[in-house]
N, C-alpha and C positions, 0 to 999 in steps of 0.2 A: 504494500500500500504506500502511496508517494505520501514526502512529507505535509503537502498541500491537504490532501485528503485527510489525513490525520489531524490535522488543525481544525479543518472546517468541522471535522464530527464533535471533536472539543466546543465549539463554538457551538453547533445545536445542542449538546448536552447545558453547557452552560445556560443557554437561554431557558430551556428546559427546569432547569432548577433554578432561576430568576423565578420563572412562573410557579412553582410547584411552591416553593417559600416565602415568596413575598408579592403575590398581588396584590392588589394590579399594578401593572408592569409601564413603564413608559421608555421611548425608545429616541433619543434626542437627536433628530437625522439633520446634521451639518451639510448634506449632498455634498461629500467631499467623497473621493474615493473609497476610503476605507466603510464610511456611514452607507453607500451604493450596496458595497457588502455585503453587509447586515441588515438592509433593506429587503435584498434578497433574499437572504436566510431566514426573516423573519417570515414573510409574503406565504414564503413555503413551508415554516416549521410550524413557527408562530406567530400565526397570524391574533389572536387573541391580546397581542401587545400594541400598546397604542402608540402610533408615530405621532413625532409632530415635528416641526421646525420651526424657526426664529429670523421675519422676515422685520429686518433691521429699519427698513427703508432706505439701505445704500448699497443692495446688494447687485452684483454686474446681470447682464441680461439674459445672461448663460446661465444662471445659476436658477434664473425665474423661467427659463425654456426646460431645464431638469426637473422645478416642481410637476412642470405640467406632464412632462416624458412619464413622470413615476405616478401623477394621476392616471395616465392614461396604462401603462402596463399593470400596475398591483392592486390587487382589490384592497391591499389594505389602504383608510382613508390617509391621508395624511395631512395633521393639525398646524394649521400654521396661525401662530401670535403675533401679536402687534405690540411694538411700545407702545407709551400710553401718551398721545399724541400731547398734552399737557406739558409733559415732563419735557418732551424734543424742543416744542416752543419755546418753553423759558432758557434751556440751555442755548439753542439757537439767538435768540435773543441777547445773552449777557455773552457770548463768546464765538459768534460769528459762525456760521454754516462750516466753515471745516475750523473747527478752534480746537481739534483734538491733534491738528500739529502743532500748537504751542505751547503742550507739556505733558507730562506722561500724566500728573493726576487730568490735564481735562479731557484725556486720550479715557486714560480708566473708567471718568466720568461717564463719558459718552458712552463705554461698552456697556455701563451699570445700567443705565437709563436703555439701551436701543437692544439687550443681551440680559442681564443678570435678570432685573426685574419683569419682563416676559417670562424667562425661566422659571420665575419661583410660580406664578400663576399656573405654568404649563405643570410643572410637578405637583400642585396642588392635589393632596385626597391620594396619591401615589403610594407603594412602599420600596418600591426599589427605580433604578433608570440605570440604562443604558447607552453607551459610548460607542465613539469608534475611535478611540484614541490609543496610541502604541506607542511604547517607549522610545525607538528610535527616532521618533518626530521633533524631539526639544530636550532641550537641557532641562526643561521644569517639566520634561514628564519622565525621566528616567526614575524614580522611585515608587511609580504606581503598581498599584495592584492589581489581580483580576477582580478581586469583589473585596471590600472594604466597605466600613457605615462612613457614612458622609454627614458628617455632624452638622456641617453648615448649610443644609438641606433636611438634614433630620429624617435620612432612608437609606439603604443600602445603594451602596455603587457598582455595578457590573462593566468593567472593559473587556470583552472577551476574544479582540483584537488585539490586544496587549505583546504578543510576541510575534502578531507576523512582520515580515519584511515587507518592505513595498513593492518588490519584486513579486511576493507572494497573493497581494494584494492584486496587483494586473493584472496577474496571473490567472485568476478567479476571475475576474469582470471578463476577461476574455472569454474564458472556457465556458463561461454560461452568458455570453452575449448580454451582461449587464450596462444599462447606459450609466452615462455619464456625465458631469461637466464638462464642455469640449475647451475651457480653457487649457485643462489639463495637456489638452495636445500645443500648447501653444507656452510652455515650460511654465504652468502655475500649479506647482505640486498640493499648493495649501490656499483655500480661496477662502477669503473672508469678507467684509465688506469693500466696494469698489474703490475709494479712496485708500482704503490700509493695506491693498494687495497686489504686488506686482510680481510681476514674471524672475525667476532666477536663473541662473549661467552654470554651466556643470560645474559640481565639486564645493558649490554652498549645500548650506542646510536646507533640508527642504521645507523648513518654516523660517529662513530666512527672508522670505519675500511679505510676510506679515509684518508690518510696524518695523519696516526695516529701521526705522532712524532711532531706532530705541534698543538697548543692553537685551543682549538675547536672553539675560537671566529675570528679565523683568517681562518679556511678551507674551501675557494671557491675558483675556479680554475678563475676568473672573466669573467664569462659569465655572472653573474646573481649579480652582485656588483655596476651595475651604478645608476644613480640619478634616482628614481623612484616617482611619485607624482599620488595620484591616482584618479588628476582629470583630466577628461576626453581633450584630446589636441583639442576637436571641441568647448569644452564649453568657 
């Protein structure tokens, strides 16, 4: 059995026991490659888990042509949030339509307001969520877990991409004809809102092209920064 295949089973088992321990399950689809994945997997394991995404209002046009791809191929629905258009105005207002180049708190700000707090709504009534985040993506994600309580959310955390390669990742979307962001073809390994994401050149990180003007130890938008401890909140 190839090593590919052996992961993917790990990953429907994992999902598997998401469901069986902690319903209801939520599934937080970035439509980045690796989330396509588990997109997948889920459509066809489990489908009982509820997707959604986080449509920021600065997202590229590629990324709103992928929502519609993945309405159109998976029955499963997928939930998209809104900031809370209050909150964009006032920020908008005291710090100018891109004011999140002129510093990393109003760069943070902005992800709190247009990412965090979407999020915490979407997780609402949940007990566990779902990533597609992998260690070799960043320096601030080499100490993850595959399942961990997520204190600063108050439910468990499942990454059950956590050790593929990106290689392994293609890999997959290939063999089962998975769409995609087609920026990806166009060298955007990691897409996040259209002001904070540009393309990179071989042999950067491939979350280099996120908030490139800012310390790679400091780029997470803080969805994925709270207190995490990876034993289990039943034990």
């Amino acid at each position: 059995m190839s090593e590919l295949k052996n992961k993917t089973e790990r990953v429907i088992a994992l999902l598997n026991e998401a469901v069986r321990g902690y319903a209801p399950v939520a599934f937080a689809n970035s439509l980045g490659a690796e989330d396509m994945v588990l997109t997948d997997l889920i459509a066809k394991h489990q489908p009982g888990i509820a997707m959604f995404s986080l449509d920021t209002g600065r997202l590229p046009q590629e990324t709103y042509d992928l929502m519609q791809a993945v309405r159109a191929r998976y029955p499963v629905p997928l939930h998209i949030y809104f900031p809370d258009a209050a909150l964009v105005e006032e920020y908008v207002a005291q710090n100018g339509v891109n004011g999140f180049y002129d510093s990393v708190e109003l760069r943070k700000r902005c992800c709190h307001i247009r990412k965090v707090e979407p999020l915490h709504r979407a997780l609402a009534g949940k007990k566990a969520w779902i990533t597609g985040m992998r260690r070799e993506q960043a320096a601030t994600r080499g100490s993850l877990e595959i399942s961990a309580f997520d204190a600063g959310n108050g439910l468990q955390k499942f990454n059950p991409l956590l050790d593929w390669t990106n290689a392994e990742v293609w890999e997959y979307i290939r063999q089962h004809d998975v769409p995609y962001n087609k920026l990806h073809d166009r060298f955007y390994p990691s897409i996040g809102c259209a002001p904070c994401t540009r393309n990179v050149t071989p042999g950067e990180d491939i979350r280099s092209g996120r908030w490139w003007w800012e310390d790679p130890q400091n780029k997470e938008c803080g969805l994925h920064v709270g207190k995490i401890t990876p034993k289990d909140k039943n034990q």
